[in-house]
MDTraj code that builds the backbone (N, CA, C; nanometers):
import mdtraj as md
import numpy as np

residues = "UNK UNK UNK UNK UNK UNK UNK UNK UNK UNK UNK UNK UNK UNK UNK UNK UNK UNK UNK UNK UNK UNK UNK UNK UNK UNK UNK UNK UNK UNK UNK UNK UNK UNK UNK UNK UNK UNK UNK UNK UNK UNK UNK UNK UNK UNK UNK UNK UNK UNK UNK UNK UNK UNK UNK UNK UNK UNK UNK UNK UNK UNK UNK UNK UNK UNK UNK UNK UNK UNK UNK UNK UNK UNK UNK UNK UNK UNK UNK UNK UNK UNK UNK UNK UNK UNK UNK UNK UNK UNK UNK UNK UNK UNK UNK UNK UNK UNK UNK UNK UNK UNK UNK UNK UNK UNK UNK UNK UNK UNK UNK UNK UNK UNK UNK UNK UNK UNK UNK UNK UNK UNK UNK UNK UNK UNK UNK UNK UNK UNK UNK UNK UNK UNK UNK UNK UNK UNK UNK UNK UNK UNK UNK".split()
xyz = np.array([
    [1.9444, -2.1910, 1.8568],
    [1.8038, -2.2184, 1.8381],
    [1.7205, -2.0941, 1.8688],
    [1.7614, -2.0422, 2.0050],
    [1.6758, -1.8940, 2.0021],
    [1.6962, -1.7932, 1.9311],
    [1.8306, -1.7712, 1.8516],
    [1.8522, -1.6702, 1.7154],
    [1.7381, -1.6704, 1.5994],
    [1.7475, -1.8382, 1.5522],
    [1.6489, -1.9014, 1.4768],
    [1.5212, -1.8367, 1.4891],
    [1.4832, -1.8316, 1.6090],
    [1.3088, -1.8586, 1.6496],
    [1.3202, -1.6938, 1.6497],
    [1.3933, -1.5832, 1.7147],
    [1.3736, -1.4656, 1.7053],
    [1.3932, -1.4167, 1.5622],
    [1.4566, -1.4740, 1.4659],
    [1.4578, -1.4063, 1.3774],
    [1.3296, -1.4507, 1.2865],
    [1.2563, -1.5953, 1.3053],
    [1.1017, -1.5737, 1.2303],
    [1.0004, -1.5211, 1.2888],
    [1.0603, -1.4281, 1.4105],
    [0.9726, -1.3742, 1.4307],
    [0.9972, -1.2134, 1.3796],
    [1.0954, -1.1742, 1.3787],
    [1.1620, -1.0161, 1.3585],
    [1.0738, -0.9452, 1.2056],
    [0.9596, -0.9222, 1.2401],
    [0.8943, -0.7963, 1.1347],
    [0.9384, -0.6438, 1.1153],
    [0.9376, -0.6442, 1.0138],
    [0.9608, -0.4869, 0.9845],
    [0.7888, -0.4314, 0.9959],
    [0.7605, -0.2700, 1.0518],
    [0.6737, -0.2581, 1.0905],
    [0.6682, -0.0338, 1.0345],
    [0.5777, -0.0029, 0.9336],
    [0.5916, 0.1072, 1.0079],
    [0.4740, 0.1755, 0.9221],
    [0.4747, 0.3329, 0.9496],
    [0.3677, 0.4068, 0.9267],
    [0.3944, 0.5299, 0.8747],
    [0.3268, 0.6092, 0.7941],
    [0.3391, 0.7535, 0.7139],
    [0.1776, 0.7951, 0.6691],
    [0.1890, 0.8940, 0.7189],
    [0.1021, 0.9990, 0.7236],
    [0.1086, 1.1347, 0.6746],
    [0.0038, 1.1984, 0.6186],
    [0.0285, 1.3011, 0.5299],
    [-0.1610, 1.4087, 0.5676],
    [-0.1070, 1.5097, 0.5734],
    [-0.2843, 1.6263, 0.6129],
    [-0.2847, 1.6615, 0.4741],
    [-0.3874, 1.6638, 0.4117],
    [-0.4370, 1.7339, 0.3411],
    [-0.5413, 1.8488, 0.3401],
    [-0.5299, 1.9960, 0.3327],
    [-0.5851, 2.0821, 0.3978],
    [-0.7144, 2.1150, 0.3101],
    [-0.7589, 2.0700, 0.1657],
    [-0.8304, 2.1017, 0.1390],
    [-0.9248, 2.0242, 0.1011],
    [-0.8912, 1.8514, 0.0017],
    [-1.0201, 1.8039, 0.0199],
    [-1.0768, 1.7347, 0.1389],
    [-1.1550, 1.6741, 0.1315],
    [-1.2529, 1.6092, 0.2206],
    [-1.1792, 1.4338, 0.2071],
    [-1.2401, 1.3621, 0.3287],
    [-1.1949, 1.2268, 0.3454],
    [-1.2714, 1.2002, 0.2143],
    [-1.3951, 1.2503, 0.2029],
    [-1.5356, 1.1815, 0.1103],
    [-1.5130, 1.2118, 0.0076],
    [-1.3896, 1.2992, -0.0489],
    [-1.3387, 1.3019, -0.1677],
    [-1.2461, 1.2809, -0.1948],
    [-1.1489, 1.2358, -0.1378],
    [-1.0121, 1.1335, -0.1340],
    [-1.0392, 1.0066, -0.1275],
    [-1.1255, 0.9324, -0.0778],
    [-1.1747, 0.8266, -0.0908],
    [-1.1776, 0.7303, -0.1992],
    [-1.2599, 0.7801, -0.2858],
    [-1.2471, 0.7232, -0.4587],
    [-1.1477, 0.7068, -0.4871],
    [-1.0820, 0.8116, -0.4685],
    [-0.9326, 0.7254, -0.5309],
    [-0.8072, 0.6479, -0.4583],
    [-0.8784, 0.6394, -0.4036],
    [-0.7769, 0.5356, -0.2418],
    [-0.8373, 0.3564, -0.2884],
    [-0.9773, 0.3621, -0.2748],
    [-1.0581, 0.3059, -0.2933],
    [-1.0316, 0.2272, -0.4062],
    [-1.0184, 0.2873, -0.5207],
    [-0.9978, 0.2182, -0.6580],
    [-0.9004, 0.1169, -0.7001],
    [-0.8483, -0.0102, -0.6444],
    [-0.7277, -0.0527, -0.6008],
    [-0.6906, -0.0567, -0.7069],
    [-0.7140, -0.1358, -0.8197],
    [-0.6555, -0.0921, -0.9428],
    [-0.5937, 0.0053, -0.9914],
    [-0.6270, 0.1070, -0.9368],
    [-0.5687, 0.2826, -0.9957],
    [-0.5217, 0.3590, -0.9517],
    [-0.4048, 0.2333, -0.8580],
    [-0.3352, 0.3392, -0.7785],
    [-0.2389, 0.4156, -0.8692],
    [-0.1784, 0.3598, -0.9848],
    [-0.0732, 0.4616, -1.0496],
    [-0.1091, 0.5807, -1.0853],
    [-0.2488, 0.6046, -1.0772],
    [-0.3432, 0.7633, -1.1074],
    [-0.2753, 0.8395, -1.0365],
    [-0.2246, 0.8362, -0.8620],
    [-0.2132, 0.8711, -0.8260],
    [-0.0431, 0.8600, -0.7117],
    [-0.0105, 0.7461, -0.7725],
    [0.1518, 0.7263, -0.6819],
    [0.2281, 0.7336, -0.7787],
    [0.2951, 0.8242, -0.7908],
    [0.3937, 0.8312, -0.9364],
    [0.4723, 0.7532, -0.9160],
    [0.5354, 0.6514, -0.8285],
    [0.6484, 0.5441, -0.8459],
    [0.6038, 0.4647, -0.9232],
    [0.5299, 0.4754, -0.9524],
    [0.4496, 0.3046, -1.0512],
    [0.3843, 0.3618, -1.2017],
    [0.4406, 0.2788, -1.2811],
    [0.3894, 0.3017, -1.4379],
    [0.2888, 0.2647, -1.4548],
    [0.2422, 0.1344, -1.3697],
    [0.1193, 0.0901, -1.4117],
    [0.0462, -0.0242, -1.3146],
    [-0.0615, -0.0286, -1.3313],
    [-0.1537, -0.0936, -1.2280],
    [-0.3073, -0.1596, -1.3214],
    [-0.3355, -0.2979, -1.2574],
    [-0.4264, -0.3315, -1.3682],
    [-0.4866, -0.4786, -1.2912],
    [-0.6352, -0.4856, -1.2904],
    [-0.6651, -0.6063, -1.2512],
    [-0.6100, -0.7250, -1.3003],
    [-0.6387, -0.8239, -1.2189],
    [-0.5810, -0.9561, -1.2578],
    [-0.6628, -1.0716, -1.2456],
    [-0.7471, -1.0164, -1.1210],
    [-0.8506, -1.1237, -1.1080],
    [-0.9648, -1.0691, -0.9838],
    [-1.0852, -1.1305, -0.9484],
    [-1.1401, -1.0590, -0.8840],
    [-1.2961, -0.9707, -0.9377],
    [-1.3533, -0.9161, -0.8173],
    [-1.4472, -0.7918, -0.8356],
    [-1.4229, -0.6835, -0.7816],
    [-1.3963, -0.5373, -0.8701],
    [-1.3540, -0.4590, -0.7864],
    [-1.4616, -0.3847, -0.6904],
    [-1.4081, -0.3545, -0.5917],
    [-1.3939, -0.3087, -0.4642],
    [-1.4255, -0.4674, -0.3397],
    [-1.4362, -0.5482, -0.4277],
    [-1.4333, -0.6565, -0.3259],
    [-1.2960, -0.7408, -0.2903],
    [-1.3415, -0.7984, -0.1152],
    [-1.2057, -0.8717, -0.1044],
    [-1.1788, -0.9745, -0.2045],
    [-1.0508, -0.9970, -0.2253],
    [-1.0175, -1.0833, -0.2849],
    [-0.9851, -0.9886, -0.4462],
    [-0.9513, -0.8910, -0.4597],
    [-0.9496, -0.8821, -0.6003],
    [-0.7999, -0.8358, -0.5779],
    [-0.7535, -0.9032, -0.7127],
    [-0.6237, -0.9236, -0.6996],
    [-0.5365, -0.7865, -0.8623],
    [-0.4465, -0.7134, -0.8059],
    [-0.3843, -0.5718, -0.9110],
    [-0.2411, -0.6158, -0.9520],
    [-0.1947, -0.6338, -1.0291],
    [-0.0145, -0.6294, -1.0810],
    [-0.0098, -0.4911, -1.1088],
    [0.1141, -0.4786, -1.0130],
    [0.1442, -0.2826, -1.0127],
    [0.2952, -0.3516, -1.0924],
    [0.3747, -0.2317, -1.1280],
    [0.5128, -0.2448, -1.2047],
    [0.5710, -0.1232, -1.2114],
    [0.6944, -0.0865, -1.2021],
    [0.8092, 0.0165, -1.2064],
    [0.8776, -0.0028, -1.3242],
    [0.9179, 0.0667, -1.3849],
    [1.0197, 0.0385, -1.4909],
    [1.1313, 0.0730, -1.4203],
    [1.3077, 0.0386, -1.4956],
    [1.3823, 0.0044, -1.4660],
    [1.4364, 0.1633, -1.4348],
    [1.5094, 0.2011, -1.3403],
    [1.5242, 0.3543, -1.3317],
    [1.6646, 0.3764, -1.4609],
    [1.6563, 0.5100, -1.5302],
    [1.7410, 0.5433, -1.6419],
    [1.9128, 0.5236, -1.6220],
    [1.9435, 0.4832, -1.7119],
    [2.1108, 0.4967, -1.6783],
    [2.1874, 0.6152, -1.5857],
    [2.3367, 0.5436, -1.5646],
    [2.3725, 0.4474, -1.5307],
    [2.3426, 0.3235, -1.4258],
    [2.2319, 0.3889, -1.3879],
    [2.1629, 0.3129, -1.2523],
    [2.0988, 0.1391, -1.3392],
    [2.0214, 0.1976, -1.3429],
    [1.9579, 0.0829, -1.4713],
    [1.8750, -0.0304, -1.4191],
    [1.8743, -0.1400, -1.4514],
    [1.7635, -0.2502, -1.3420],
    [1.6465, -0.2917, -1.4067],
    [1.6312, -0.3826, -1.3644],
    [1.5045, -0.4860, -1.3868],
    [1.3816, -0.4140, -1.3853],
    [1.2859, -0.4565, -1.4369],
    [1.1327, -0.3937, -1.4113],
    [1.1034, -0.4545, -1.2474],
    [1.0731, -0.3870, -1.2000],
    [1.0198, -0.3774, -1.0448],
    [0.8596, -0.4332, -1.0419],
    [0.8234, -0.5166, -0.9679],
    [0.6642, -0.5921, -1.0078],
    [0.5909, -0.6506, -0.8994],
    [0.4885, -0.6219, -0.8485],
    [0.4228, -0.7142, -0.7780],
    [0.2354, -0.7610, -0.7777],
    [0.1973, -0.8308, -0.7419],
    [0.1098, -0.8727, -0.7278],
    [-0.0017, -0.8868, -0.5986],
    [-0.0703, -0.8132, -0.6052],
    [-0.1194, -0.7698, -0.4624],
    [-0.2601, -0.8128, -0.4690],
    [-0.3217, -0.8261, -0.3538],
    [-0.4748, -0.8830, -0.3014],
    [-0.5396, -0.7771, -0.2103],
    [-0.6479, -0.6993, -0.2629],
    [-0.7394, -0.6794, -0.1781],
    [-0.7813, -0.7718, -0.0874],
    [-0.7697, -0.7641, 0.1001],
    [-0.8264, -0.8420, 0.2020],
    [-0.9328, -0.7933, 0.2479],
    [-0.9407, -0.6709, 0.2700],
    [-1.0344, -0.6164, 0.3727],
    [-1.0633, -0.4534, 0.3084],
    [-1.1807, -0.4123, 0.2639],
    [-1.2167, -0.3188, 0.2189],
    [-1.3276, -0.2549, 0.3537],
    [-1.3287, -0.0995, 0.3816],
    [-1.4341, -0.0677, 0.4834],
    [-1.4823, 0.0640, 0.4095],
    [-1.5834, 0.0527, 0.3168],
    [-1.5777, 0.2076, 0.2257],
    [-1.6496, 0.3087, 0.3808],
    [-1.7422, 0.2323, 0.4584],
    [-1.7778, 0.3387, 0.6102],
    [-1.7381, 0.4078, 0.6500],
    [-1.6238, 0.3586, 0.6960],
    [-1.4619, 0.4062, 0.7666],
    [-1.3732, 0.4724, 0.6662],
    [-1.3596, 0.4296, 0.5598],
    [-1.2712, 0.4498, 0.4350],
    [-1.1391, 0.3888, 0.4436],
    [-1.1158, 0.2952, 0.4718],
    [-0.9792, 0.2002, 0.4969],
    [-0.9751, 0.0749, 0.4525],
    [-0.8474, 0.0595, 0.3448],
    [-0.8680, -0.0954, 0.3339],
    [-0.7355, -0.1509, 0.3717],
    [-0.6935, -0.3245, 0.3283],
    [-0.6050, -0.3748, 0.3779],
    [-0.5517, -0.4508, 0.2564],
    [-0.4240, -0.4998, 0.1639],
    [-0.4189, -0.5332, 0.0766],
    [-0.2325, -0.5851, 0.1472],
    [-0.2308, -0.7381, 0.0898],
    [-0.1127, -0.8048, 0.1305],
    [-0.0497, -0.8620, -0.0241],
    [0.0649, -0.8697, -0.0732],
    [0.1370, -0.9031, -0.1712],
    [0.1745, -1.0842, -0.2129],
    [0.1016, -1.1199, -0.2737],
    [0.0804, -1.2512, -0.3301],
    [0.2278, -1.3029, -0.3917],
    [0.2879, -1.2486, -0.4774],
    [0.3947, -1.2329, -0.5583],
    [0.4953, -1.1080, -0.5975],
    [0.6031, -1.1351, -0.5827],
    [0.6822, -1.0084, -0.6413],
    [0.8172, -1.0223, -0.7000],
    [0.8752, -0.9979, -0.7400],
    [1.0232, -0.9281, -0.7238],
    [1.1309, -0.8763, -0.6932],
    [1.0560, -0.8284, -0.5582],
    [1.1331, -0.7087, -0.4461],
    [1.2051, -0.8144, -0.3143],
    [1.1533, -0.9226, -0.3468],
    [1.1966, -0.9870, -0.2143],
    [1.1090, -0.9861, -0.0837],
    [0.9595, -0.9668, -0.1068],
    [0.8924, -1.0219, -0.0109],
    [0.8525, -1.1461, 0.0033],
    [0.8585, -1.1889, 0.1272],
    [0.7919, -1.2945, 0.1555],
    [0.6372, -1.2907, 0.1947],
    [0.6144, -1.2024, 0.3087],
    [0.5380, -1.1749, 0.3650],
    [0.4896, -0.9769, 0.3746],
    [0.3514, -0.9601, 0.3558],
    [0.3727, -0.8378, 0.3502],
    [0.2426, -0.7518, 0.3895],
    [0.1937, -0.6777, 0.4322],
    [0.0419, -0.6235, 0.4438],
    [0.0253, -0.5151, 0.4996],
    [-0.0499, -0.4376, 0.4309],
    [-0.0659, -0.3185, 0.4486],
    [-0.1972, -0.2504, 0.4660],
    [-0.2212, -0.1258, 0.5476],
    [-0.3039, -0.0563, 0.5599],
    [-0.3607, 0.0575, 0.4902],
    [-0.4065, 0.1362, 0.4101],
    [-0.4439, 0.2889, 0.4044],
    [-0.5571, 0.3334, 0.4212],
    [-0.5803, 0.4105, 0.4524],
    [-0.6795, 0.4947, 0.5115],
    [-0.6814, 0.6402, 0.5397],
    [-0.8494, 0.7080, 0.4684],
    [-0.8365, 0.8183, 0.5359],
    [-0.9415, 0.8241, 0.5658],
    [-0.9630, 0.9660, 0.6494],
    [-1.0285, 1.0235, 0.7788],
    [-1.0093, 1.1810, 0.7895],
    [-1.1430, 1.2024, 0.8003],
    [-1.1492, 1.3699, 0.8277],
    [-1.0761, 1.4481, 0.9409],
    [-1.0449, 1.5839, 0.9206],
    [-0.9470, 1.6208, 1.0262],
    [-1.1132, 1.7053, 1.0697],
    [-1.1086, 1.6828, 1.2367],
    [-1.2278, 1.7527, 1.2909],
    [-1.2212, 1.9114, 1.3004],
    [-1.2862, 1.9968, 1.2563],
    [-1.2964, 2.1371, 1.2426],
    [-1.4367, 2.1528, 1.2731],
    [-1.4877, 2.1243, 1.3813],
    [-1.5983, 2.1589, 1.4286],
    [-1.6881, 2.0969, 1.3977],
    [-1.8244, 2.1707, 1.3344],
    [-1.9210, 2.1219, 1.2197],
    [-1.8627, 2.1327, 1.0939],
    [-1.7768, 2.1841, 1.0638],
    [-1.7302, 2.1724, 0.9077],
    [-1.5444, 2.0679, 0.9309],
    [-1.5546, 1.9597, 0.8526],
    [-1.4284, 1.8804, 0.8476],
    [-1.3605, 1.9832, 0.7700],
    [-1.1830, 2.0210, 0.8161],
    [-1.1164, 2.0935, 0.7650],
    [-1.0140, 2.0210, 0.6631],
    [-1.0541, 1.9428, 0.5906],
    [-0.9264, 1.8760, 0.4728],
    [-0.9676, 1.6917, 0.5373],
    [-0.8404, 1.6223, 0.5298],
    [-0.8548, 1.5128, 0.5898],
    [-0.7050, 1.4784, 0.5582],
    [-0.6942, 1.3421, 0.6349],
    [-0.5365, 1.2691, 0.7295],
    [-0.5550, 1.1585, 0.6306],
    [-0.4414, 1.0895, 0.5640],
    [-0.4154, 1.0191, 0.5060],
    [-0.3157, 0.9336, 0.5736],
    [-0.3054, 0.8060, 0.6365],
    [-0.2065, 0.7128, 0.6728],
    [-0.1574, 0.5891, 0.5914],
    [-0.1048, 0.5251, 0.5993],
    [-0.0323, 0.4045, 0.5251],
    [0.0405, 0.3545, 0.6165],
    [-0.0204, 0.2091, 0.6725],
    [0.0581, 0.0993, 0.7290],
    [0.1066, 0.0116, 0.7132],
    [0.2321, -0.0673, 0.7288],
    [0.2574, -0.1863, 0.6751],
    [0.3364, -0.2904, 0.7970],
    [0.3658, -0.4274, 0.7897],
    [0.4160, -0.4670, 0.8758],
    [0.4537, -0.6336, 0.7783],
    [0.5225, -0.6729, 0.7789],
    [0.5975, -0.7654, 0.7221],
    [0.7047, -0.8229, 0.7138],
    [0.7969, -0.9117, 0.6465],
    [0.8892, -1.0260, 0.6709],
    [1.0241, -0.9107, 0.6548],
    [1.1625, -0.9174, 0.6768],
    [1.2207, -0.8474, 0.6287],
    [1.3125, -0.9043, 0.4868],
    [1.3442, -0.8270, 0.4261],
    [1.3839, -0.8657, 0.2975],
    [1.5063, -0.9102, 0.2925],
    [1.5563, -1.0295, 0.2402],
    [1.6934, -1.0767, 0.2943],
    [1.7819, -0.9954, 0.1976],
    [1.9178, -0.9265, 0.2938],
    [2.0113, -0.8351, 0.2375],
    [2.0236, -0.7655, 0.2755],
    [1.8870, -0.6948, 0.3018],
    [1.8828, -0.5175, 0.3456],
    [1.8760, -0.5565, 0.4715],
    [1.9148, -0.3794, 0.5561],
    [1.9152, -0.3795, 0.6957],
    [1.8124, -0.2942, 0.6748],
    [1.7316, -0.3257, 0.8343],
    [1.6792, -0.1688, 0.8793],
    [1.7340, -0.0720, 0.9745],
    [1.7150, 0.0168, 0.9145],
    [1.7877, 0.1490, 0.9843],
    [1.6924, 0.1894, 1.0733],
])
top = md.Topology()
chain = top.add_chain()
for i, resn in enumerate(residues, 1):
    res = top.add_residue(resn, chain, resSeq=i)
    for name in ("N", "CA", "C"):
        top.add_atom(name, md.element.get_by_symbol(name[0]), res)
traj = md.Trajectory(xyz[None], top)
C-alpha cells in the first residue's frame, strides 16, 4: 500500500537554462510570449497552431507536432496539445500544462521565462529558463 501511495506521488521535476549575451529580456520576450509560435523558434517541432482560445490569454489552447524521425529509426508523428495557464507579460513568464498527447503524459506543466542579466544601468543580454514538473511516463526510467 505504501509503494502504491509513493509512487502517485513520484514527479519527475527539472530545469534548463541558457544566457544570452546580446539581446535584451524586452526583446526575447515576443517570441517566448507568442505561444502559438513556438516552432519559429524550437527546431524540434514542425509545427504549432491555435486550437482554441485568445492569444496571449489564459486558457488558449496550441497543437505542436514532430514528424516521424527519417529511416531506419522511423515512428509515428509525435503530437500534443497544450494550454496556456498563466501568462505575466511584467515579469515575462508564463505557465502552459499539456491537455492531450502522444508521448505518454498524464500530467504535465511547465514554466518559461526570461529576465535580464544585471549589468549595472545597462542590462547585459538576458537568462532564459524552462521548468517543468510532472507524472512520469510509464516505461521510461529517470536517470
Amino acid at each position: 500500500m505504501a509503494a502504491a501511495a509513493e509512487a502517485d506521488t513520484l514527479k519527475w521535476e527539472g530545469k534548463a537554462a541558457t544566457t544570452l549575451p546580446l539581446p535584451t529580456a524586452e526583446q526575447v520576450w515576443p517570441l517566448l510570449a507568442d505561444f502559438c509560435g513556438i516552432h519559429k523558434w524550437l527546431p524540434t517541432l514542425d509545427t504549432s497552431y491555435k486550437v482554441d482560445g485568445v492569444d496571449g490569454q489564459p486558457g488558449l489552447v496550441r497543437y505542436c507536432a514532430s514528424g516521424p524521425p527519417p529511416p531506419p529509426d522511423g515512428g509515428d508523428l509525435q503530437w500534443c496539445q497544450e494550454k496556456l495557464v498563466e501568462i505575466d507579460p511584467i515579469n515575462k513568464w508564463l505557465s502552459y500544462e499539456i491537455l492531450d498527447n502522444n508521448l505518454g503524459f498524464k500530467s504535465y506543466r511547465a514554466t518559461l521565462k526570461v529576465a535580464p542579466i544585471d549589468g549595472g544601468d545597462d542590462p547585459i543580454g538576458c537568462q532564459i529558463e524552462w521548468s517543468f514538473v510532472g507524472d512520469p511516463i510509464e516505461g521510461l526510467e529517470d536517470s
